[in-house]
C-alpha positions in Angstrom: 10.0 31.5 -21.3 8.3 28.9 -19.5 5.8 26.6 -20.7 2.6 27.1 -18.0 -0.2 25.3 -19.7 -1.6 22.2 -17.4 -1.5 18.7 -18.0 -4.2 16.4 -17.2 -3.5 12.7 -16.8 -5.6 10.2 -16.5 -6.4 7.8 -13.6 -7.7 4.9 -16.3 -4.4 4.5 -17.1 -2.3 5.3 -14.3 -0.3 2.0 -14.5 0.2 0.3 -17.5 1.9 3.0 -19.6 3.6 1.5 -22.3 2.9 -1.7 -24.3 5.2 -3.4 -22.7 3.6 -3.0 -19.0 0.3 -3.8 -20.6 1.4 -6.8 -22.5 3.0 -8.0 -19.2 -0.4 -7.4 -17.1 -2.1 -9.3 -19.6 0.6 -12.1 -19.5 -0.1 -12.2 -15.6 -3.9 -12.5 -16.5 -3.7 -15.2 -18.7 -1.3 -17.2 -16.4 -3.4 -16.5 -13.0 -6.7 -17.4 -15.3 -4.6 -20.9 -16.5 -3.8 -21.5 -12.8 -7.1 -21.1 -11.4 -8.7 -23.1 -14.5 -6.5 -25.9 -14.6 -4.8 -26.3 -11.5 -7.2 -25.2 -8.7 -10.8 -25.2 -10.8 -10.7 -28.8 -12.7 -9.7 -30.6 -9.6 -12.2 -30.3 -7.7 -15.1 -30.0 -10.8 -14.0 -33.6 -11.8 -13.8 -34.6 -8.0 -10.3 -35.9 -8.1 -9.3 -37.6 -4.9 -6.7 -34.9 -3.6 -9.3 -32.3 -3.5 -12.3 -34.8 -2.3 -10.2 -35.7 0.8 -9.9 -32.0 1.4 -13.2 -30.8 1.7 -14.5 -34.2 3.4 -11.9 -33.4 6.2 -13.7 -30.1 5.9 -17.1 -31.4 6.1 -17.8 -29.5 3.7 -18.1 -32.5 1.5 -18.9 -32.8 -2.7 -21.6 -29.5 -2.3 -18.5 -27.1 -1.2 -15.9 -28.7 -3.4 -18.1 -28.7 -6.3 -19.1 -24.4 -5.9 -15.6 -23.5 -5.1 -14.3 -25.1 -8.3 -17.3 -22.5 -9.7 -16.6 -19.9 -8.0 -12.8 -20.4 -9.7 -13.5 -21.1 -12.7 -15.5 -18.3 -13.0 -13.2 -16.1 -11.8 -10.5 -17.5 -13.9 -13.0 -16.9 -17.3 -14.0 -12.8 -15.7 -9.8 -12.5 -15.7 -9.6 -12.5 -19.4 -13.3 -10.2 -19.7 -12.2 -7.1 -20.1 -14.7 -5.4 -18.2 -14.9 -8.1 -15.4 -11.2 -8.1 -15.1 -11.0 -5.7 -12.4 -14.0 -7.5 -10.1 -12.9 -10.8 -10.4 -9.7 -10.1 -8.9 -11.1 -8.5 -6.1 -13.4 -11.9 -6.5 -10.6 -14.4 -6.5 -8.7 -12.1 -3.8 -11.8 -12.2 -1.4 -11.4 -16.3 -2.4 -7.9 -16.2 -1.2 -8.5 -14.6 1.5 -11.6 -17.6 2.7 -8.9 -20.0 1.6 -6.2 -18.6 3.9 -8.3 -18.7 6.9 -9.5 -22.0 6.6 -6.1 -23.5 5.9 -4.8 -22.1 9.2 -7.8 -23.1 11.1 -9.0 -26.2 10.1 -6.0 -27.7 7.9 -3.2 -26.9 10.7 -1.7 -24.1 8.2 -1.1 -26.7 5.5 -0.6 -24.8 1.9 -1.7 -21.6 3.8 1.1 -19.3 1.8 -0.3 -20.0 -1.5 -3.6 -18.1 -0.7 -1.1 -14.9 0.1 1.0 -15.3 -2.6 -1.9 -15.0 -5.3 -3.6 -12.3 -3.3 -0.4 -9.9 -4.7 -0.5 -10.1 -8.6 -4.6 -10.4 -7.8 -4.3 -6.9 -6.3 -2.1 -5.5 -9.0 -4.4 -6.4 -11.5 -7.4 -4.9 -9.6 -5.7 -2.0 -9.0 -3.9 -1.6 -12.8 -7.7 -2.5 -14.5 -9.9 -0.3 -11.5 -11.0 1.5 -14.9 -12.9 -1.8 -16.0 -15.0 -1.2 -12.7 -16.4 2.1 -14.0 -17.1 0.4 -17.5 -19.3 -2.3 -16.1 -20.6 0.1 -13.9 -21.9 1.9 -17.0 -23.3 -1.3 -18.9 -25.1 -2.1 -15.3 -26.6 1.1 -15.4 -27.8 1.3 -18.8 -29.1 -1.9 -18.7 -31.1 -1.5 -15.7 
């Protein structure tokens, strides 16, 4: 005889199955957090040459230097949050994304891969975490 009762699975955890995809996701969030924290983020907050050239040539001068380093250090923090996990890689992908263009256009393409190539473990972790997105949505809604 065959077995006919349904099985109901659950989109919150539709990727990371076992502890070892988890552990790994959470590996890639901690590294992708370190990167934007360390190697993109403290640059420009301590105004290091390298990244003050940049956004002079820009024009967007010390003002848009200083809130992108915000914007990614922020981001980088939300990655390790578990319930901002899932928006601030859509966050830091949207980032990428403004990054990419404005290499291409105004930098003559210079570095303009390294925008794309975070945008793909950026993705996985919004999609593998989506369920943090309903979780905030409920603390936004209860606290309103």
């Amino acid at each position: 005889m065959s077995d006919t009762r349904s099985r109901t699975v659950l989109a919150r955890s539709a990727f990371p199955r076992g502890r070892g995809a988890r552990i790994a996701l959470r590996g890639l969030q901690i590294l992708l957090a370190l990167f934007y924290a360390l190697a993109s983020a403290l640059p420009k907050l301590i105004a290091h040459p390298s990244a003050a050239e940049a956004f002079d040539r820009l024009g967007w001068g010390s003002t848009g230097m200083y809130t992108i380093g915000v914007l990614e250090l922020a981001g980088a923090v939300a990655l390790l949050i578990p319930v901002l996990q899932s928006v601030a890689a859509i966050a830091l992908s949207a980032l990428m994304v403004g990054a990419f263009i404005v290499s291409v256009t105004a930098l003559g393409g210079e570095n303009a891969a390294t925008p794309l190539i975070l945008i793909v473990p950026l993705a996985l972790i919004a999609w593998a975490r989506r369920g943090s997105l309903a979780d905030l949505r409920r603390l936004a809604v209860r606290g309103a």
